[in-house]
FILO-305463 format. One line per field, with one value per residue: residue number from 1; residue in one letter; chain; x, y, z of N, C-alpha, C in turn. Coordinates in pm, 1 decimal, padded with zeros to 6 digits. Example, Ala and Ser with C-alpha at 12.3 -4.5 7.8 and 13.67 -1.06 7.14 Angstrom:
2
num <- c(1:2) .
residu <- c(A:S) .
chaine <- c(A:A) .
nx <- c(01319.0:01285.0) .
ny <- c(-00569.0:-00225.0) .
nz <- c(00780.0:00708.0) .
cax <- c(01230.0:01367.0) .
cay <- c(-00450.0:-00106.0) .
caz <- c(00780.0:00714.0) .
cx <- c(01320.0:01290.0) .
cy <- c(-00330.0:00003.0) .
cz <- c(00780.0:00787.0) .
END
This chain:
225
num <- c(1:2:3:4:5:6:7:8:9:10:11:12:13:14:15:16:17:18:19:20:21:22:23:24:25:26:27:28:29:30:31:32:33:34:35:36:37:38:39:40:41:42:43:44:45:46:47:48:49:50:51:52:53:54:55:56:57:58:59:60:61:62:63:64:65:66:67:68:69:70:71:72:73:74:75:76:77:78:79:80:81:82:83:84:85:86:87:88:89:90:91:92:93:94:95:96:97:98:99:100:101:102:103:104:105:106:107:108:109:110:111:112:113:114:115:116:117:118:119:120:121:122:123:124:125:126:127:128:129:130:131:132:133:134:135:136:137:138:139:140:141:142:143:144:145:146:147:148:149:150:151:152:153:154:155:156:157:158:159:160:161:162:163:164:165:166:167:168:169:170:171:172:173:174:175:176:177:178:179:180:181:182:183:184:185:186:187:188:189:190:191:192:193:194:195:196:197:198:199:200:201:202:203:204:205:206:207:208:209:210:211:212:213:214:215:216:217:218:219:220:221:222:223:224:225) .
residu <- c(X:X:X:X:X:X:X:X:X:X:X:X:X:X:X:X:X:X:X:X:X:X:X:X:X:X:X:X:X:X:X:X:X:X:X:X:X:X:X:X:X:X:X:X:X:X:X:X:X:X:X:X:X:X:X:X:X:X:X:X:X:X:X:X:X:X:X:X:X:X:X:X:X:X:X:X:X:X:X:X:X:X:X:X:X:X:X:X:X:X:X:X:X:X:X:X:X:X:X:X:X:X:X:X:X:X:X:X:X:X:X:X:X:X:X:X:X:X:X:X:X:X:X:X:X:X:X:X:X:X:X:X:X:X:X:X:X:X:X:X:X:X:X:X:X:X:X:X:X:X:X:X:X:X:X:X:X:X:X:X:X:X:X:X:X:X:X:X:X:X:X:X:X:X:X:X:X:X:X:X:X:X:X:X:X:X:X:X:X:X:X:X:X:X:X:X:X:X:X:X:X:X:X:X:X:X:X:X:X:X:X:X:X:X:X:X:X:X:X:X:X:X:X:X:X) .
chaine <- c(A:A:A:A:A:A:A:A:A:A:A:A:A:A:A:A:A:A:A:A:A:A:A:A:A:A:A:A:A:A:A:A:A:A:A:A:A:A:A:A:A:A:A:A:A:A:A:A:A:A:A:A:A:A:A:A:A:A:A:A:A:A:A:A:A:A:A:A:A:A:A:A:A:A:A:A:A:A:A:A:A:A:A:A:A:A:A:A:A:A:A:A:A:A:A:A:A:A:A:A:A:A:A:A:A:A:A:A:A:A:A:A:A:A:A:A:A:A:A:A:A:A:A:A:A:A:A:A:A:A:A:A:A:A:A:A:A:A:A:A:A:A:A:A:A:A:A:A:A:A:A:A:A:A:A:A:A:A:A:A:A:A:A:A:A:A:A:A:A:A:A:A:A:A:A:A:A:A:A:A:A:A:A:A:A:A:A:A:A:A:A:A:A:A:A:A:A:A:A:A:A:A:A:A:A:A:A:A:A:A:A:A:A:A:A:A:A:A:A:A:A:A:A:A:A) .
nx <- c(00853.0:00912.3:01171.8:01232.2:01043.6:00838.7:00672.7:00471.7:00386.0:00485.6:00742.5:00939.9:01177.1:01188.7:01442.4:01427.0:01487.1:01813.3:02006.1:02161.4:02131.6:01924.1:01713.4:01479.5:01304.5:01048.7:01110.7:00963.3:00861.9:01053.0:01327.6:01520.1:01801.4:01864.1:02141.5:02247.7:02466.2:02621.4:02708.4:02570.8:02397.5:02642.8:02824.3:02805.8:02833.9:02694.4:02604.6:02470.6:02404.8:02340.9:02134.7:02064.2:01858.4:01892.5:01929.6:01749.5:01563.0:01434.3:01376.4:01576.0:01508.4:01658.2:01644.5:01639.9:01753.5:01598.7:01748.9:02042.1:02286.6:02475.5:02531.3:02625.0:02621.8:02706.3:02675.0:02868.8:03084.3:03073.9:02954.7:02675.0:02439.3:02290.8:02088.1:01956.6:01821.4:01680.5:01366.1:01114.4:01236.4:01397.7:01643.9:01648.1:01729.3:01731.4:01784.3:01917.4:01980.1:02225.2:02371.5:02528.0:02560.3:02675.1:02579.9:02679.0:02612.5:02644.6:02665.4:02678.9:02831.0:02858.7:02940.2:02632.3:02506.0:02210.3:01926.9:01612.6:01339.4:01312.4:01042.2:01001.8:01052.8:01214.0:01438.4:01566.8:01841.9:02023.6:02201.4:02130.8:02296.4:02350.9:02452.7:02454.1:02157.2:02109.1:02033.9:02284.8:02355.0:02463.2:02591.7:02665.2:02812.9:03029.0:03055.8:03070.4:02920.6:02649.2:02504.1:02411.7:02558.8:02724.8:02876.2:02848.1:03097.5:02987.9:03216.0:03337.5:03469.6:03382.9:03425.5:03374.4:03406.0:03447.2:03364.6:03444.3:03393.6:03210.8:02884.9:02844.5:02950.5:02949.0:02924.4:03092.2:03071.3:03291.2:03434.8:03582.2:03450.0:03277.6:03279.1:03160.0:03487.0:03536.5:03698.5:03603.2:03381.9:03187.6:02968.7:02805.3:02457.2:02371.0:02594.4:02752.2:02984.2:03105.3:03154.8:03495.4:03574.9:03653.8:03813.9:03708.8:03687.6:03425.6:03213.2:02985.9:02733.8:02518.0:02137.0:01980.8:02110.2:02102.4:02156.6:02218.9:02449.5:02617.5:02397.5:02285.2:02282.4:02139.8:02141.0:02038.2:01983.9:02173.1:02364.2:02461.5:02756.7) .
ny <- c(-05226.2:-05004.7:-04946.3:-05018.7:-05001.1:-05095.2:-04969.8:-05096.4:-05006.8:-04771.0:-04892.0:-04878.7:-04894.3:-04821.6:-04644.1:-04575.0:-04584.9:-04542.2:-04794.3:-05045.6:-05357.9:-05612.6:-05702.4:-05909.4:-05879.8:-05864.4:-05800.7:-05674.1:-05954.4:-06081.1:-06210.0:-06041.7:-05926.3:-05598.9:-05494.9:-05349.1:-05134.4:-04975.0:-04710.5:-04508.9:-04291.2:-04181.8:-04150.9:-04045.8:-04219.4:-04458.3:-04782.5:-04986.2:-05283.3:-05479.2:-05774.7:-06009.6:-06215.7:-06162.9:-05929.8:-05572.7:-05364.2:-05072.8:-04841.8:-04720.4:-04565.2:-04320.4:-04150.4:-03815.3:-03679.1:-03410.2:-03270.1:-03277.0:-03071.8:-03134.3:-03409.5:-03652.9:-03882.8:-04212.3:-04482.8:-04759.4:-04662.5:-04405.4:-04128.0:-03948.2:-03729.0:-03556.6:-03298.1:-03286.6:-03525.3:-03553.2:-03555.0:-03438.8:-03484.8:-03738.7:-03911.4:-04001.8:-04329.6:-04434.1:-04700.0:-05013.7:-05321.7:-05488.3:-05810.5:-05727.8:-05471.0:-05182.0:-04879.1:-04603.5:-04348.3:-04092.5:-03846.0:-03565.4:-03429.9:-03213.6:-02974.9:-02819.4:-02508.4:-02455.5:-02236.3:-02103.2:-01995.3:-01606.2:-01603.8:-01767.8:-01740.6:-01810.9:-01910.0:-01709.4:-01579.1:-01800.9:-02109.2:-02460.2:-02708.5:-02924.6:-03268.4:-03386.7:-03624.7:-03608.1:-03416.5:-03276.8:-03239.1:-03055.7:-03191.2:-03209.5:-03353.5:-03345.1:-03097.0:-02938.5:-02741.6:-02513.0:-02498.6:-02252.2:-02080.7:-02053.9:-01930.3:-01983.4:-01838.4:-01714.9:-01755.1:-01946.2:-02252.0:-02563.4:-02958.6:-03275.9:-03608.6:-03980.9:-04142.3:-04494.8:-04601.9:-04455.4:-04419.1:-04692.7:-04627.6:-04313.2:-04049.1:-03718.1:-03378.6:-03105.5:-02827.8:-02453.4:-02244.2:-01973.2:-01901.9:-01711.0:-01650.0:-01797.9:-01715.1:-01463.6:-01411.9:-01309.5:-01306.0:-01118.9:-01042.6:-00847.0:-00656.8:-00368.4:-00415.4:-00540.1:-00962.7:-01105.6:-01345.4:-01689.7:-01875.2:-02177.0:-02545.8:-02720.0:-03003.5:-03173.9:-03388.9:-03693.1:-03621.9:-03808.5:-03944.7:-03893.0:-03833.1:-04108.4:-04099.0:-03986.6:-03813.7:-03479.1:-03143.4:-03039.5:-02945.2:-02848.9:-02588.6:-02302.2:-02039.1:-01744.9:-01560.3) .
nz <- c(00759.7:00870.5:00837.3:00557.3:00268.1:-00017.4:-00323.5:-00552.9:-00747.0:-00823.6:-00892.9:-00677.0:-00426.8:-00099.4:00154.0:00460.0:00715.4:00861.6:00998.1:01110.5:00889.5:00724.5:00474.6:00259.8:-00062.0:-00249.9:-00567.9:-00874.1:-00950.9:-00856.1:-00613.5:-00389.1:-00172.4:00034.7:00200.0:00497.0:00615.2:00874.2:01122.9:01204.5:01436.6:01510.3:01298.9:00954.4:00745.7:00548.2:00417.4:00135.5:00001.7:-00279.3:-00330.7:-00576.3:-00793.3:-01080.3:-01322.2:-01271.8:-01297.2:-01140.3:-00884.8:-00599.5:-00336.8:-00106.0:00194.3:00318.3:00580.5:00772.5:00901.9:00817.0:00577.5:00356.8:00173.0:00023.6:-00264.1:-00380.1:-00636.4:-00692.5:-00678.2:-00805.5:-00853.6:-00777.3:-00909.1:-00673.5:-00644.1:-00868.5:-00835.5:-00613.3:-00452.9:-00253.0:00001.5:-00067.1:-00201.8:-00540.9:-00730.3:-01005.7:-01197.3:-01365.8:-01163.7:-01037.2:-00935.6:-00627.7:-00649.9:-00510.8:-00257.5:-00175.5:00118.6:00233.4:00484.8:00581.1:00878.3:01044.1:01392.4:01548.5:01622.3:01774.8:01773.5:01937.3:01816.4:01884.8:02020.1:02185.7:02510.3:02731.6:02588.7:02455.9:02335.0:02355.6:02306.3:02136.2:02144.5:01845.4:01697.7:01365.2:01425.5:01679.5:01989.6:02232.2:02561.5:02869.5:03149.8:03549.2:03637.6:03458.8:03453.9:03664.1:03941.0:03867.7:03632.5:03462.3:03443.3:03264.5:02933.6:02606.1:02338.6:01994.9:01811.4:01945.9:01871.1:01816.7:01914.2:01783.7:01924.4:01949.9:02252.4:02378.3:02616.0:02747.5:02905.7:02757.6:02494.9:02333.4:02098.0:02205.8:02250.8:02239.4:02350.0:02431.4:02692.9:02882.3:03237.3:03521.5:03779.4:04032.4:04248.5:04241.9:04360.6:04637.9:04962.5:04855.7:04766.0:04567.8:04298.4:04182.6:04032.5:03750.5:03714.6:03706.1:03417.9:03331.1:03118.5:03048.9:02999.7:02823.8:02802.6:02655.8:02615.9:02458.0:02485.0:02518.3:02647.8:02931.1:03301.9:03385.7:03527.5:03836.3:04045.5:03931.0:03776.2:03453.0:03152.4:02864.8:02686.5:02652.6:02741.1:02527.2:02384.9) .
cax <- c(00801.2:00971.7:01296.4:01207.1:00913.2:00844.0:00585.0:00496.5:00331.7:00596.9:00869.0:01042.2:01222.0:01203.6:01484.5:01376.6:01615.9:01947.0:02051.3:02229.2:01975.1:01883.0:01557.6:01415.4:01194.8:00988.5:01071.5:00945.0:00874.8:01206.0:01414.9:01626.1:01794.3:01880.8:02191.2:02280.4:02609.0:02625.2:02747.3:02469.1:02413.9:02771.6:02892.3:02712.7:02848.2:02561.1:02697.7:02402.4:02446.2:02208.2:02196.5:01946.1:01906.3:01894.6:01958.8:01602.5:01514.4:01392.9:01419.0:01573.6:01522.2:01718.9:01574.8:01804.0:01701.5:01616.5:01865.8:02149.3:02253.5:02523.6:02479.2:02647.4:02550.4:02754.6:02660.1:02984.2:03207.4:03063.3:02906.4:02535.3:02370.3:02174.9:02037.3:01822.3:01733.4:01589.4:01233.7:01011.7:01333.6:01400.8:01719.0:01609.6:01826.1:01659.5:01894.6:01933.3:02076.7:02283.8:02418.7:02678.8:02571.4:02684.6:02558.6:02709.8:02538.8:02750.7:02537.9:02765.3:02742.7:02931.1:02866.3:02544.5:02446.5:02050.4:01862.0:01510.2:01237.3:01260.6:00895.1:01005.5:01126.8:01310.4:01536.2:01642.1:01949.4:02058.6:02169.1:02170.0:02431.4:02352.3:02541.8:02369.7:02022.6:02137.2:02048.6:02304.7:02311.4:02553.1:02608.6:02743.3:02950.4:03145.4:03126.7:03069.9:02734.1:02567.1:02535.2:02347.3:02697.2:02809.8:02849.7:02943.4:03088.4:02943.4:03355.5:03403.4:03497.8:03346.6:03426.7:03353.4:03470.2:03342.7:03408.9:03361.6:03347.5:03139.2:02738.0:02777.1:03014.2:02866.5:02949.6:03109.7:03126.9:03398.3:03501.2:03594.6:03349.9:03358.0:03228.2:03228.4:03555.3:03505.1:03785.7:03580.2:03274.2:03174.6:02839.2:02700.5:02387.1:02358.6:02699.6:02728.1:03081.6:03154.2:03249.0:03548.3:03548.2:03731.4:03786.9:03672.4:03634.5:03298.6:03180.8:02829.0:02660.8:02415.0:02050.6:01896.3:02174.2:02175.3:02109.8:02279.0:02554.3:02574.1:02278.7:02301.2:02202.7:02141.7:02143.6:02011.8:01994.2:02292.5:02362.8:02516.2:02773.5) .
cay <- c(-05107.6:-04841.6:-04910.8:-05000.0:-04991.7:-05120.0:-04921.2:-05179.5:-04895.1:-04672.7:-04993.4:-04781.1:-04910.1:-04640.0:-04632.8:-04469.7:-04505.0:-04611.9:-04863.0:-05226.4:-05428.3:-05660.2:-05709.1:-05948.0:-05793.5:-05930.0:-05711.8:-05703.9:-06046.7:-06143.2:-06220.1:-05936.4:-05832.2:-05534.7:-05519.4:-05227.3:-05118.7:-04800.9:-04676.8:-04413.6:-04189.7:-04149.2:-04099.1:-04035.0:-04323.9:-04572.2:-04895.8:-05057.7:-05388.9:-05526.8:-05877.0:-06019.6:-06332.3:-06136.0:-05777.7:-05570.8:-05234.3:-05015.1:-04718.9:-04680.3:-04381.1:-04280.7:-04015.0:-03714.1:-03612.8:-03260.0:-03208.2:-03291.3:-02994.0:-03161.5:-03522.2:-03743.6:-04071.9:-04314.6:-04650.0:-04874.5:-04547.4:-04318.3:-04001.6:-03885.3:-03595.5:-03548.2:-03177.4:-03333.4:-03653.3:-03564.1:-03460.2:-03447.2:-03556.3:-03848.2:-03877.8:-04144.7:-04304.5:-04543.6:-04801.4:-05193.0:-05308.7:-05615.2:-05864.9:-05694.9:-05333.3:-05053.7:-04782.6:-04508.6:-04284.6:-04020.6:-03731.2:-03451.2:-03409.5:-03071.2:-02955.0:-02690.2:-02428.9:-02432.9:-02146.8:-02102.5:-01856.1:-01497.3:-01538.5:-01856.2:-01604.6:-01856.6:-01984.8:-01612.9:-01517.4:-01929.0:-02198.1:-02550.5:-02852.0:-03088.0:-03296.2:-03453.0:-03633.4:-03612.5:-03311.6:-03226.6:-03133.2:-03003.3:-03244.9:-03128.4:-03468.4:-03350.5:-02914.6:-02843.3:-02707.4:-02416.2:-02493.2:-02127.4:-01966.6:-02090.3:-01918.5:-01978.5:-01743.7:-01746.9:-01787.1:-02092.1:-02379.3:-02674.1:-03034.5:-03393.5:-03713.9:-04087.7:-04226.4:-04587.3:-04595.1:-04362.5:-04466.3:-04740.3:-04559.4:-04216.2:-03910.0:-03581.7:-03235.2:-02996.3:-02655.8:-02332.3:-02160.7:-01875.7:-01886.3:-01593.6:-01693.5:-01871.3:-01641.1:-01310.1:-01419.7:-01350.4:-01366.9:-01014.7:-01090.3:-00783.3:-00589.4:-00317.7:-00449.5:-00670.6:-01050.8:-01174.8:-01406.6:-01776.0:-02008.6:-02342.2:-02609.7:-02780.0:-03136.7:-03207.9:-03558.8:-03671.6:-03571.1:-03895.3:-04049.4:-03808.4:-03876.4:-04273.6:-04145.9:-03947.7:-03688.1:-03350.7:-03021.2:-03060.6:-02789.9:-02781.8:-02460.7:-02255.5:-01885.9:-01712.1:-01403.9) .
caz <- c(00692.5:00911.3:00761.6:00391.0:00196.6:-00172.4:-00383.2:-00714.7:-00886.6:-00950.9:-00926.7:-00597.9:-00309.3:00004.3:00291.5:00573.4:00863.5:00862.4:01113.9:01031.7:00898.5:00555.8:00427.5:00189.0:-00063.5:-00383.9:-00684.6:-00992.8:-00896.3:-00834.5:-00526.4:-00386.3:-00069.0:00036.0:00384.0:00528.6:00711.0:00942.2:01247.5:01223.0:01419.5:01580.0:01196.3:00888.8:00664.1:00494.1:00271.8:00137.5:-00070.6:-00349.6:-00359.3:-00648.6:-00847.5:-01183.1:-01331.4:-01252.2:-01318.5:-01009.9:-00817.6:-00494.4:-00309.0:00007.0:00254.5:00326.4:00668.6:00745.1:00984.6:00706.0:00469.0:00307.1:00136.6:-00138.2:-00310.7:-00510.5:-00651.5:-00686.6:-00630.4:-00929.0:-00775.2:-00870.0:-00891.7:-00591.2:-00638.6:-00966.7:-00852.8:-00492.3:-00425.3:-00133.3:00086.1:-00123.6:-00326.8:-00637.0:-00804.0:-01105.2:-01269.6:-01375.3:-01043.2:-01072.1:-00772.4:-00539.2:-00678.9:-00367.7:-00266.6:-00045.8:00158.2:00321.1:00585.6:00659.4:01094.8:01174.7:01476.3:01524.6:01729.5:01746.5:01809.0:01913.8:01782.7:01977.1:02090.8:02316.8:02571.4:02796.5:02531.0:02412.7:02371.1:02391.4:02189.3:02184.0:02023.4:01759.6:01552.6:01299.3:01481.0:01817.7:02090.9:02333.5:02700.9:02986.3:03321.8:03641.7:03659.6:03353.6:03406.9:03762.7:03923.7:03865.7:03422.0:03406.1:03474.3:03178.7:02828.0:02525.5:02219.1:01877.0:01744.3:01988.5:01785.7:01896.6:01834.5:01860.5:01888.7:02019.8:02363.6:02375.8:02816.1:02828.0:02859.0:02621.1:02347.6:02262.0:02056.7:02283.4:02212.2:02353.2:02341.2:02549.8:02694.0:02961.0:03346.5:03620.0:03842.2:04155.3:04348.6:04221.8:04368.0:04782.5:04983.8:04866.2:04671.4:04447.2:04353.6:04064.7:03952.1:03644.8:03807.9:03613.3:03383.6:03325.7:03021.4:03128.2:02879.9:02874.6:02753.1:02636.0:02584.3:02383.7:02539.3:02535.1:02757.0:03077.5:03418.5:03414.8:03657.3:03941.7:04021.8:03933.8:03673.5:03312.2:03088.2:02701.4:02625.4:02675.1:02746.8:02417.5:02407.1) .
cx <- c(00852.1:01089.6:01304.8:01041.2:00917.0:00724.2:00617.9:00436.9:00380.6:00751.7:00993.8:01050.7:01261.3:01315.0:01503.4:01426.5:01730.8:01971.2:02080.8:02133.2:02012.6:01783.2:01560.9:01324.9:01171.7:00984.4:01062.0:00973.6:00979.5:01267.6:01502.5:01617.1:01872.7:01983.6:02269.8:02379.1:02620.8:02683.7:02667.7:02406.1:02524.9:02858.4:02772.6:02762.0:02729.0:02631.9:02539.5:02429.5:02351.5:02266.8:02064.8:01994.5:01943.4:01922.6:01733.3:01624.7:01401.7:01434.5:01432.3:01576.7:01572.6:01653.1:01653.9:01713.1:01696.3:01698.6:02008.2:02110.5:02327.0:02536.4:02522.7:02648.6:02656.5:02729.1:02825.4:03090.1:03158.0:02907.9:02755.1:02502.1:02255.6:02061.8:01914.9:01800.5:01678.3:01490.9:01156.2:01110.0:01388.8:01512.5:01667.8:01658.1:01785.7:01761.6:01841.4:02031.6:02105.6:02328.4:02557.9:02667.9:02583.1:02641.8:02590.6:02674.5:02603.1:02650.5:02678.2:02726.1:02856.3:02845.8:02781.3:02535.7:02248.6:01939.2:01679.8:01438.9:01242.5:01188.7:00905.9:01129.6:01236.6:01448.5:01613.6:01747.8:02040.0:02076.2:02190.8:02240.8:02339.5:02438.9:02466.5:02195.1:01982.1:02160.4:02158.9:02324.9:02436.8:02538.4:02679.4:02823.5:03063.0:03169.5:03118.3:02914.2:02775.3:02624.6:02505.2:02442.2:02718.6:02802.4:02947.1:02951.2:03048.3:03073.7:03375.0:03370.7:03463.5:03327.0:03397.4:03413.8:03390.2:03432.1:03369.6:03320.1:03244.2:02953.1:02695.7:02860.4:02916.5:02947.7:02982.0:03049.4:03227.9:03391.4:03536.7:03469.1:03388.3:03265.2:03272.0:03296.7:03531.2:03557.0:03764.9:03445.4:03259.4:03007.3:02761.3:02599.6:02397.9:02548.6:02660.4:02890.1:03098.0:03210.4:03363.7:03528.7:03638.3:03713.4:03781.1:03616.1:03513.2:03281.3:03003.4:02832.2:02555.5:02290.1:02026.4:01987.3:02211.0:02088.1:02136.5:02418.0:02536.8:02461.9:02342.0:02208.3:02256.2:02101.6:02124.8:02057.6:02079.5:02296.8:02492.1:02590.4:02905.9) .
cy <- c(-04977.7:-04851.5:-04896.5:-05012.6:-05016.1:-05021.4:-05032.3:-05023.7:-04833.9:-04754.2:-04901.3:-04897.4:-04803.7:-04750.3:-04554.6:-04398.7:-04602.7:-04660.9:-04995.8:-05287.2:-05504.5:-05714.8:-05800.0:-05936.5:-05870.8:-05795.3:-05704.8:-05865.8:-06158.0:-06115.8:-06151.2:-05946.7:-05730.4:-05513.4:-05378.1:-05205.4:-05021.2:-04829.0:-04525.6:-04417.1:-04131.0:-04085.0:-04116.3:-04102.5:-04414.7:-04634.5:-04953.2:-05179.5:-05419.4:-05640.7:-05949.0:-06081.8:-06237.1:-05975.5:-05759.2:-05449.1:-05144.1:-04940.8:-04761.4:-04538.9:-04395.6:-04144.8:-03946.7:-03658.3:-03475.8:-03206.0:-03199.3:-03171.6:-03038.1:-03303.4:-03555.5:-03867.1:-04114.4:-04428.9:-04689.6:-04737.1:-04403.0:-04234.8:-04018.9:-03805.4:-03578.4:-03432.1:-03238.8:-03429.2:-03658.2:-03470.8:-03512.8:-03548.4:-03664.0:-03833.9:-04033.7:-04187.5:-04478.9:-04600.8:-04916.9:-05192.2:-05475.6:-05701.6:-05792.4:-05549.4:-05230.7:-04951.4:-04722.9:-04385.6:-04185.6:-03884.9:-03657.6:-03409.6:-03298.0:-03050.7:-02824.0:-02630.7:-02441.2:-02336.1:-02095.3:-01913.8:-01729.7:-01539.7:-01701.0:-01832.4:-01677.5:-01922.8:-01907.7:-01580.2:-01668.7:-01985.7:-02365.6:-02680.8:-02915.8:-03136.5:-03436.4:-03537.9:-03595.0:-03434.4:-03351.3:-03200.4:-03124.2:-03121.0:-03174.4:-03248.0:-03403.5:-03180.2:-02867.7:-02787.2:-02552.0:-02394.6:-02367.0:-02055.4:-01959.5:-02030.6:-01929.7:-01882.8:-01794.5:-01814.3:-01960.8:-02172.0:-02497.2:-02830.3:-03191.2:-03534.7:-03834.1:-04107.8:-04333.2:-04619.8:-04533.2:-04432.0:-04565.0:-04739.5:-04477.0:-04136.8:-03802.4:-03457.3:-03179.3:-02900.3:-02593.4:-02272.8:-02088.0:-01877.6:-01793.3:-01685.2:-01685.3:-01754.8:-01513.3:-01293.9:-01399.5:-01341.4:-01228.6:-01071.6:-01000.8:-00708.3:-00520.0:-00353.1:-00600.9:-00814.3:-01054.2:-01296.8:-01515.5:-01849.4:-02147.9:-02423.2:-02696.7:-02933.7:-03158.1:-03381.1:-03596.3:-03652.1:-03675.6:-04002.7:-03998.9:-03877.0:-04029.0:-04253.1:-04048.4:-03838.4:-03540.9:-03245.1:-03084.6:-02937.3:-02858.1:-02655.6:-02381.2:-02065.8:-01891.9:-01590.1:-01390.4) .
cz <- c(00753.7:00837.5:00594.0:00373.8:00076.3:-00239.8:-00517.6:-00799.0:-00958.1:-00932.1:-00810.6:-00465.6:-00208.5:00107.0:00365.1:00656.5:00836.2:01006.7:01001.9:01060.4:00731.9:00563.9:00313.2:00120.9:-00245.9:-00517.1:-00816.5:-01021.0:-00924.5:-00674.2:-00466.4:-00254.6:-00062.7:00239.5:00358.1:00620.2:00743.9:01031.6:01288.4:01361.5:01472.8:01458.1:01070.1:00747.7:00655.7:00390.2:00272.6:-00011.0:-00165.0:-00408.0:-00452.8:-00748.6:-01002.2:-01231.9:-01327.5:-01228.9:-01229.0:-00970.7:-00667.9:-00426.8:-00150.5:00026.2:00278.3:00443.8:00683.9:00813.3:00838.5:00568.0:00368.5:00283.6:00008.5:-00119.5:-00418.4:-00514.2:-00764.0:-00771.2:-00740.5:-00823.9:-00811.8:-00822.2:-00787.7:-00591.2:-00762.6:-00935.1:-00699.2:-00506.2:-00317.0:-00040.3:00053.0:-00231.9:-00443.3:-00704.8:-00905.5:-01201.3:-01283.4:-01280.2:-01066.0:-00898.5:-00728.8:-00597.0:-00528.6:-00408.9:-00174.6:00003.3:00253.4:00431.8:00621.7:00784.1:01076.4:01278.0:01474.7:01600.8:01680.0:01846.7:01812.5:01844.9:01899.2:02066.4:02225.8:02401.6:02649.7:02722.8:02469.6:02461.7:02421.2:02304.9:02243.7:02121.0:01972.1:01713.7:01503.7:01359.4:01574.2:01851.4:02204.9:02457.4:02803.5:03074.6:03401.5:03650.0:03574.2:03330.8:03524.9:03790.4:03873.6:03662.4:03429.5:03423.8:03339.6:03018.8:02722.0:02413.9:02121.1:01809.4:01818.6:01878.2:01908.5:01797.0:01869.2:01823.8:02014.9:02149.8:02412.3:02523.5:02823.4:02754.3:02746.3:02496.9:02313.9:02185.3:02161.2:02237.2:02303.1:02305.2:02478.5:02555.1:02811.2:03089.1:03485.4:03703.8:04037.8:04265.2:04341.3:04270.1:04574.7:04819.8:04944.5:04739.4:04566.1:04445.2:04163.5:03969.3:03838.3:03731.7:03656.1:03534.7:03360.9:03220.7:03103.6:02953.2:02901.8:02758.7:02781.5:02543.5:02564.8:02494.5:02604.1:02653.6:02885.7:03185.3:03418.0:03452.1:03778.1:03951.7:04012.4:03777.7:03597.4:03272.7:02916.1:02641.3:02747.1:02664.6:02607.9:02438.7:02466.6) .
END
């Protein structure tokens, strides 16, 4: 029930979360399954299969997460209109579904900047990565200490790609970003001159997988500017 759900009342099949999976489900009391093919959340491809003794008349509805602004559906390659047939996060798409009918589920992941509310004062003037479900964060294994040096411009282009070594196989990010230079820095604490500044390229990794190598700073939220 977290991944699918049947409603008989209004003849609907819900899918929830995407992950590889097939279900067995009684509809319109008939025999159906329903297998699912992803690589979600590293990419935002969904194949789902419909395998069913007979033709049978039913709604499936796919969820369109709220992170995702961009989103198209085709059953067995022919587009549909998603803007009229989604409501309350739910794209629906009501047909006679036959054996071996596809459906493809595409999630547009660019990468985001995410910016909190003003009034949560420590995060002003900061942003922090998504791409598509997945938060984010700085290591000092992979940028060097002291993350709070570190900023990035609104223009940086930032981009990503998988690395299967790393933690498992995750998702990156990269870009340029800019940190005061090491060789402009000495022991006075206050000084009224500008330090210089250095492009340094930085690498962020997803949130949920930090701290499984050596110890050091993590950083979310990011100086902006």
């Amino acid at each position: 029930q977290y991944i699918y759900s049947y409603r008989d009342s209004g003849e609907e099949l819900f899918v929830h979360l995407y992950i590889g999976s097939e279900a067995e489900l009684t509809v319109r009391k008939q025999q159906m399954k329903i297998t699912q093919r992803t690589n979600y959340p590293w990419d935002g491809e969904v194949d789902l299969t419909i395998s069913t003794e007979g033709e049978t008349a039913f709604t499936i509805a796919l969820r369109q997460p709220g992170w995702c602004h961009d989103a198209t559906v085709s059953v067995n390659g022919e587009e549909i209109d998603t803007a009229s047939s989604t409501t309350k996060g739910y794209t629906k798409i009501r047909r006679t579904w036959q054996d071996g009918d596809r459906i493809r589920l595409t999630l547009k992941m660019p990468v985001e900047r995410i910016r909190a509310n003003p009034r949560v004062r420590e995060n002003s003037g900061k942003v922090a990565l998504q791409r598509g479900p997945v938060i984010f964060c700085l290591e000092e294994v992979d940028n060097g200490e002291n993350l709070r040096d570190i900023r990035l411009s609104p223009e940086t282009e930032l981009s990503s790609h998988f690395e299967e070594q790393l933690l498992g196989g995750v998702s990156v990010i990269t870009g340029t970003a800019w940190r005061s230079d090491p060789a402009d820095i000495d022991d006075r604490l206050y000084t009224s001159s500008e330090f210089k500044k250095k492009p340094v390229t930085v690498k962020a990794v997803p949130y949920f997988a930090w701290s499984n190598r050596q110890p050091g700073e993590m950083l979310v939220w990011i100086r902006e500017g």
